[in-house]
N, C-alpha and C positions, 0 to 999 in steps of 0.2 A: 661762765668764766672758768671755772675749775673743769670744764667738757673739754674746753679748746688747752688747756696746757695738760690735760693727759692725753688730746690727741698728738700736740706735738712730741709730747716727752716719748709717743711710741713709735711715731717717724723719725725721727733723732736716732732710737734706740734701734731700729732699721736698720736707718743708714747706716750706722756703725757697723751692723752686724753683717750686713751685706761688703762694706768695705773691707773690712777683717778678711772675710770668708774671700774673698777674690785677692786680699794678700797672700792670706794663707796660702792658697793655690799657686799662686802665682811663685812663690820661694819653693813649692815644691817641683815646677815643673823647671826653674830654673836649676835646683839640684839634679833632677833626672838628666839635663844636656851635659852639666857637667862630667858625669858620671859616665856618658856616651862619649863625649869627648875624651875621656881618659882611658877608656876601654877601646878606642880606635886608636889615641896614640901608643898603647902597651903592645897592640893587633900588629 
């Protein structure tokens, strides 16, 4: 009993961190277009 909720608790704690880490990313490569876009309309 106590095998199976510390396997879940560590695919839980996975997923989050996998999720996170693909947000993270993702708000930064959204800032970098922005940043492209404002340095072509300054250009």
């Amino acid at each position: 009993m106590l095998r199976n909720v510390l396997a879940a608790a560590a695919l839980a704690t996975f997923a989050l961190t996998t999720v996170a880490c693909n947000t993270v990313e993702g708000v930064g490569e959204d800032i970098k277009s922005v940043g492209r876009a404002g340095k072509r309309a300054i250009d």
